[in-house]
ROMARRO-649426 format. One line per 10 residues: number of its first residue (from 1); their letters; for each residue y, x negated, z of N, C-alpha, C, O, CB. Coordinates in steps of 0.001 Angstrom, whole numbers, plus 500000, padded with zeros to 6 digits. Atoms other than C-alpha are relative to their C-alpha. Glycine has a CB too. Layout:
BEGIN
NUM = a = Y/X/Z/Y/X/Z/Y/X/Z/Y/X/Z/Y/X/Z  ...
This chain:
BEGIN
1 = xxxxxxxxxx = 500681/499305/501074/079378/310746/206358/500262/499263/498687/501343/498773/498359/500465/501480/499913  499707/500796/500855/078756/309197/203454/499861/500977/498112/498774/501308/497637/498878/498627/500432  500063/499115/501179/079539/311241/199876/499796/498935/498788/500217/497801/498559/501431/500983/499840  500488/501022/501599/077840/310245/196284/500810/500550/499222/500900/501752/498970/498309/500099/499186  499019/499512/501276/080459/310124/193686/499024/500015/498738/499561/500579/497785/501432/498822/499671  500782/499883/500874/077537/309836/191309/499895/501028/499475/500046/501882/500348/499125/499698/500249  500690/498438/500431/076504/313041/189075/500198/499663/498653/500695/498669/498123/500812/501660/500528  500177/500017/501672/075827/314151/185425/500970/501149/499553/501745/501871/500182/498249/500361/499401  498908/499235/500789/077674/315998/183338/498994/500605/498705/498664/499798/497837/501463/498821/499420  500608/499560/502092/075715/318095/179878/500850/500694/499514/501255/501691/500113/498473/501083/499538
11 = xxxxxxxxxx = 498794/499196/500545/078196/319265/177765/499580/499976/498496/499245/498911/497978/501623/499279/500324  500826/499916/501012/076971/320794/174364/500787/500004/498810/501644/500886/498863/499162/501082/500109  499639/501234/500773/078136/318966/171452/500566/501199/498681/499768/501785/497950/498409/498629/499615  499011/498593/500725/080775/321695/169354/499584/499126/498576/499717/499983/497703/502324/500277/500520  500464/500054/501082/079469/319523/166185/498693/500070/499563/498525/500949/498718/500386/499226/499681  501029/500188/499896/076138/318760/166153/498729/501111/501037/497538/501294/500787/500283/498748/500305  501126/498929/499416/074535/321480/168879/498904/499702/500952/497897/500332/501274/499258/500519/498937  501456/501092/498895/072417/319080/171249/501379/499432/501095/502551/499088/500941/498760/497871/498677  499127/500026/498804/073556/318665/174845/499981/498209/500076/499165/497423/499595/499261/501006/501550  499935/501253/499547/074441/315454/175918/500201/499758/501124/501197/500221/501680/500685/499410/499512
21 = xxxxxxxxxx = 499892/499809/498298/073769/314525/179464/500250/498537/500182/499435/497617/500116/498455/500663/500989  499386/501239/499099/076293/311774/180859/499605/499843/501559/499367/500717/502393/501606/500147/500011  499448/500392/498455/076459/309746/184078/501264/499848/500299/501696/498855/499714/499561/498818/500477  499036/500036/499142/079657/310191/186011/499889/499183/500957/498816/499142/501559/500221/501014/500431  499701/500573/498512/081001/307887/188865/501411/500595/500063/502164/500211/499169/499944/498140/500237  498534/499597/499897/084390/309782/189953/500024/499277/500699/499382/499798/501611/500613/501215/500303  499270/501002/499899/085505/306877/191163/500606/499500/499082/501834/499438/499131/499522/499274/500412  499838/500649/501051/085676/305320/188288/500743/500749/498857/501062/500005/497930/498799/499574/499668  498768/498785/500460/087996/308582/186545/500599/499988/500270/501065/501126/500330/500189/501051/500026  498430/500061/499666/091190/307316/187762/500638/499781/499296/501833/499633/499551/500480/499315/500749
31 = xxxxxxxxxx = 499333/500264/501432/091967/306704/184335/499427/500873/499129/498295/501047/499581/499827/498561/499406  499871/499248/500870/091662/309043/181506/498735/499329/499424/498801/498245/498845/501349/500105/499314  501562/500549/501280/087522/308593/179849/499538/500888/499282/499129/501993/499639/498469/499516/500617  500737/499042/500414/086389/309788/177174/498687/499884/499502/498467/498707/499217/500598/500504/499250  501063/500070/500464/082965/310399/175971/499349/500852/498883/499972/501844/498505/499472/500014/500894  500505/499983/501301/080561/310961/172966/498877/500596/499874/498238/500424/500912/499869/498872/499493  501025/499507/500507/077756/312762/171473/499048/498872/499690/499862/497998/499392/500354/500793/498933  500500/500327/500942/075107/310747/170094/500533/499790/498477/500792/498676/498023/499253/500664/500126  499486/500180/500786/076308/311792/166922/501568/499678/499764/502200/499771/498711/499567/500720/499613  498568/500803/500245/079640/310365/167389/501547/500745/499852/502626/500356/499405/499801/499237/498595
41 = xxxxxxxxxx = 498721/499433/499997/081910/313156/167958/500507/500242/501966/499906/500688/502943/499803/501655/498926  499303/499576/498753/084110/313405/171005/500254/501358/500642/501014/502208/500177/501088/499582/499872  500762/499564/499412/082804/315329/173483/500669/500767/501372/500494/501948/501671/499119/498995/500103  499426/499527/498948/084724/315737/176531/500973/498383/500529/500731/497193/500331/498664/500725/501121  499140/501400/499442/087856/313543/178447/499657/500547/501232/499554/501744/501504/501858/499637/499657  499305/499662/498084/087992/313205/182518/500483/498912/500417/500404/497767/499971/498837/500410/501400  499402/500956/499331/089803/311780/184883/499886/500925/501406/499463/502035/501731/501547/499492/499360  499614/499753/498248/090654/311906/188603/501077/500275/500480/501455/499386/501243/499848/499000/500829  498566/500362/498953/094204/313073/189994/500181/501031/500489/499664/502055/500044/501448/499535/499430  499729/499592/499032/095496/314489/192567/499115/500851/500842/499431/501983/501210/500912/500403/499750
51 = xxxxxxxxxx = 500771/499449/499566/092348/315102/194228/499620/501178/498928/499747/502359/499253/500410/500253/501235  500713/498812/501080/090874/317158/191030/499447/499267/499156/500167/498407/498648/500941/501073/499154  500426/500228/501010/088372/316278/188713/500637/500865/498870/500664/502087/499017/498755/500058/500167  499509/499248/500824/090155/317156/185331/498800/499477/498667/498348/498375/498358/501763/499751/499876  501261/500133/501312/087483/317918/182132/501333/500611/498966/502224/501416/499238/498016/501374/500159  499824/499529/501236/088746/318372/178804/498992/500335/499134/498692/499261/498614/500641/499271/499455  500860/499686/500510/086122/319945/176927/500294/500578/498232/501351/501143/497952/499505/500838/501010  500079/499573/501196/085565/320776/173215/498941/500666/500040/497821/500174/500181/500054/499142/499067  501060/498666/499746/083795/324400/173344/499399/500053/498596/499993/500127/497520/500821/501685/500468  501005/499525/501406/081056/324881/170749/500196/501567/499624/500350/502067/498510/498143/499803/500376
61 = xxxxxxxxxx = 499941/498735/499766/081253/328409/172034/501058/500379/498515/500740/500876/497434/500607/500318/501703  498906/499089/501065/084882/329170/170060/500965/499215/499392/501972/499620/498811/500910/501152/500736  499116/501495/500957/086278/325449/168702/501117/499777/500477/502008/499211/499843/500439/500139/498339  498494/500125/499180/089019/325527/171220/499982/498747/500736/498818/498376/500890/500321/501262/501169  500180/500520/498895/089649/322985/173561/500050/500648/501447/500753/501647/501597/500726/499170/499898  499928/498973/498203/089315/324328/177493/500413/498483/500832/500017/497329/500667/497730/501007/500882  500095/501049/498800/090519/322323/180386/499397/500864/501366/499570/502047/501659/501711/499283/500360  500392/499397/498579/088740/322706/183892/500069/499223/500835/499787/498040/500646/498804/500516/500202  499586/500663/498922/089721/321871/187237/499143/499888/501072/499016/501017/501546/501041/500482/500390  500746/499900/498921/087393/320964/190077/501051/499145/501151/502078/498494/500960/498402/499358/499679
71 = xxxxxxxxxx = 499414/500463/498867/088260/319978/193621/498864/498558/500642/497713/498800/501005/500169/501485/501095  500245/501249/500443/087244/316407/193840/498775/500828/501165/497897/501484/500605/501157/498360/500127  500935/500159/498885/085068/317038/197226/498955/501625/499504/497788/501731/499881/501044/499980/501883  501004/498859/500419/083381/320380/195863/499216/499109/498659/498008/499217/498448/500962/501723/499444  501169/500417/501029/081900/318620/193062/499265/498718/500737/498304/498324/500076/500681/499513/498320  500958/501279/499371/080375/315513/195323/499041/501033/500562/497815/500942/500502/500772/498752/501346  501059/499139/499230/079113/318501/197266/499178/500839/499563/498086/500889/500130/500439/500674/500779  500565/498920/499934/078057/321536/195505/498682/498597/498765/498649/497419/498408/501115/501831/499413  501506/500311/501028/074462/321074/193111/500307/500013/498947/500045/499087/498180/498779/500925/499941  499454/498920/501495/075939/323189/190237/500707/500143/499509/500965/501341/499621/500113/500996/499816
81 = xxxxxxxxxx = 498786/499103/500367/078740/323633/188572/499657/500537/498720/499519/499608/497925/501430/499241/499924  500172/499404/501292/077996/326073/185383/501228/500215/499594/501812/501005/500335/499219/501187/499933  499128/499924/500449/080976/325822/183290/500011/500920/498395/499063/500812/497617/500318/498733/500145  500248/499001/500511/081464/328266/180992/501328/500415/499175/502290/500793/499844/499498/500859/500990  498747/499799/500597/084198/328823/177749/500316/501454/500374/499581/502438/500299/499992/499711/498434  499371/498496/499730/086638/331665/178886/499862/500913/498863/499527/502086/499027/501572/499967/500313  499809/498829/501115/086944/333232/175463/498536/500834/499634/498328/501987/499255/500608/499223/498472  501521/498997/500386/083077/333938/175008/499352/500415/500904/498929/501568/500998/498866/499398/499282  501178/499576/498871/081034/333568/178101/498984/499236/499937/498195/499042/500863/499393/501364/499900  501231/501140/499801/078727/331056/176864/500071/498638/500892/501086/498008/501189/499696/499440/498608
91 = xxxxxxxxxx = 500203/501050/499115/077330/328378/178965/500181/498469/499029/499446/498026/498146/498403/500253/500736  500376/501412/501185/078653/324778/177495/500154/498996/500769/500693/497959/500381/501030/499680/498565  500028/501552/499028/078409/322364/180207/499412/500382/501712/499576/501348/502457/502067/499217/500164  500833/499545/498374/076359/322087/183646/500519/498225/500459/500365/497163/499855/497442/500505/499952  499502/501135/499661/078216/319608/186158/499221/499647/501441/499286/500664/502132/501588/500118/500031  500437/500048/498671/076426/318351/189497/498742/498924/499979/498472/498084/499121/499598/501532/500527  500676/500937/499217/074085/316528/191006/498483/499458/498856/497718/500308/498400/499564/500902/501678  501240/500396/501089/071227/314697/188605/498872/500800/499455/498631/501151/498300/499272/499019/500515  501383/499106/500409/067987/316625/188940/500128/501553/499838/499244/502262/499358/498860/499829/501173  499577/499018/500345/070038/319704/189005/500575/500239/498373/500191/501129/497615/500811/500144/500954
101 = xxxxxxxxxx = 499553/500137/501595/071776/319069/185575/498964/500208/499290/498925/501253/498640/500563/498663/499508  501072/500058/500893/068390/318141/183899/498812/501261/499911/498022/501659/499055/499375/498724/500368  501097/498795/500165/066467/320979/185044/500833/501599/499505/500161/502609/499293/499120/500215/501781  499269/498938/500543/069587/323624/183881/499457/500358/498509/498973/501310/497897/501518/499602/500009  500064/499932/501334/069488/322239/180783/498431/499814/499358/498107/500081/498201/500982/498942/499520  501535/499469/500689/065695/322168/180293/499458/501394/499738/498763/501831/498820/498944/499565/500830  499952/498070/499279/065658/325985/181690/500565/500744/498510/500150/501667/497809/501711/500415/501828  498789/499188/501101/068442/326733/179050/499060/499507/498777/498532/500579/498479/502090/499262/499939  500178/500304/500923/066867/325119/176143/498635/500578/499554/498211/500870/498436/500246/498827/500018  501381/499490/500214/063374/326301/177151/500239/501536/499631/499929/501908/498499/499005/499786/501384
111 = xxxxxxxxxx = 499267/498990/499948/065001/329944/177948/500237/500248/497701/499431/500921/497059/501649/499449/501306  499699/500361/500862/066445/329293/174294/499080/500520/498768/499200/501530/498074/500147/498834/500278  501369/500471/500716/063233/328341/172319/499433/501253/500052/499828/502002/499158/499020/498776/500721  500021/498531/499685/061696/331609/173593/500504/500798/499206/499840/501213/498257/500541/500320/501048  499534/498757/500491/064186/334116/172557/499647/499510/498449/499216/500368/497679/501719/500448/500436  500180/500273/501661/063808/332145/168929/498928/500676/499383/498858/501569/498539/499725/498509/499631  501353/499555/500465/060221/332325/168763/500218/501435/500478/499604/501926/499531/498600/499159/500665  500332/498861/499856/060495/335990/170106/500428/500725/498947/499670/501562/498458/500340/500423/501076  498982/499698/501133/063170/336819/167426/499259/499695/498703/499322/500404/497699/501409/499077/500108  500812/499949/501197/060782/335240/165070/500653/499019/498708/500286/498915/497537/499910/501626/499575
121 = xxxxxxxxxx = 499059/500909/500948/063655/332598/163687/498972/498819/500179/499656/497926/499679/501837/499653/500557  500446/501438/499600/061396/329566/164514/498266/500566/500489/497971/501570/501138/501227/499155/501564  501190/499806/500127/057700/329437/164384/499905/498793/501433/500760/498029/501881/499302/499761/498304  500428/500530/498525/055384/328029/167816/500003/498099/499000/500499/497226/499713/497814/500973/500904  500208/501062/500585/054831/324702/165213/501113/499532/499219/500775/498786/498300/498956/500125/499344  498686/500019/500940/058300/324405/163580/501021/499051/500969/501885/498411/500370/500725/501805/499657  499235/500698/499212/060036/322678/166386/499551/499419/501137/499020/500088/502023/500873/500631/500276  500265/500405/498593/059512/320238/169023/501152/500923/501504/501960/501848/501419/500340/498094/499857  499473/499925/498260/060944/320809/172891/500917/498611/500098/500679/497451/499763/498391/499895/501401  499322/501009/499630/063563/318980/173900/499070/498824/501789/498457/499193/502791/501688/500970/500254
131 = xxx = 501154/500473/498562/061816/316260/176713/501279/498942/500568/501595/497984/499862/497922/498850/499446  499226/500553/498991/064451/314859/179388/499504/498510/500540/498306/498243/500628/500005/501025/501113  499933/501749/499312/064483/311204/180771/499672/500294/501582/499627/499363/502386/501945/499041/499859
C-alpha cells in the first residue's frame, strides 16, 4: 500500500484575515517549518515526531497560540481535518487532502459572503469572491 504524504494545510492569517493554503510533504517535517501569510506574518510551525504531526498555530479566533496533535497515519488517511481554536469554536485551519482543503475553504468563505450580504455589511458589488487555484 502505498500512502501520500502530500496535503494542504489553510490556516487563517490572525493578522491580516485571508486564509492561506500551503502544500505539506510530512516527510519533509522532521525538522521544525515554519510558514507565512502572504502578508508576511507567521502563520503556523510543524514538524514530525514521534509519529505525530505537531501544528503550532496562531488563532485569529482569540490571539493565543494553540498546539495540535495529529497521528501521522490519520492525517495521510482521513480527507478532513477541521481544526478549530478551543477557546472560541471558530474554524481556523482545514488540514487534508488537496481538493478537500480548497473546496472547505471556498464553502467557508462563500458561506461567509452570504451571511454579510444578508446582514447587509457588504453590498452584492462591494467585494469580489475569493477564486482558488
Amino acid at each position: 500500500m502505498v500512502l501520500n504524504t502530500m496535503g494542504k494545510i489553510a490556516v487563517k492569517c490572525s493578522e491580516c484575515g485571508t486564509y492561506s493554503i500551503l502544500d505539506i510533504d510530512l516527510f519533509k517535517l522532521k525538522s521544525s517549518k515554519s510558514f507565512h501569510c502572504k502578508c508576511g506574518h507567521k502563520i503556523l510551525n510543524a514538524n514530525v515526531t514521534k509519529g505525530e504531526l505537531v501544528l503550532n498555530i496562531d488563532c485569529i479566533a482569540c490571539e493565543k497560540q494553540h498546539v495540535y496533535r495529529f497521528k501521522f497515519l490519520r492525517v495521510m488517511k482521513q480527507e478532513i481535518n477541521i481544526i478549530s481554536c478551543p477557546t472560541i469554536g471558530m474554524e481556523i485551519a482545514f488540514l487534508g487532502k488537496d481538493y478537500h482543503v480548497n473546496d472547505f475553504v471556498k464553502k467557508y468563505m462563500d458561506d461567509m459572503f452570504e451571511l454579510l450580504e444578508s446582514l447587509g455589511v457588504i453590498g452584492l458589488g462591494n467585494v469580489s469572491r475569493v477564486k482558488l487555484k
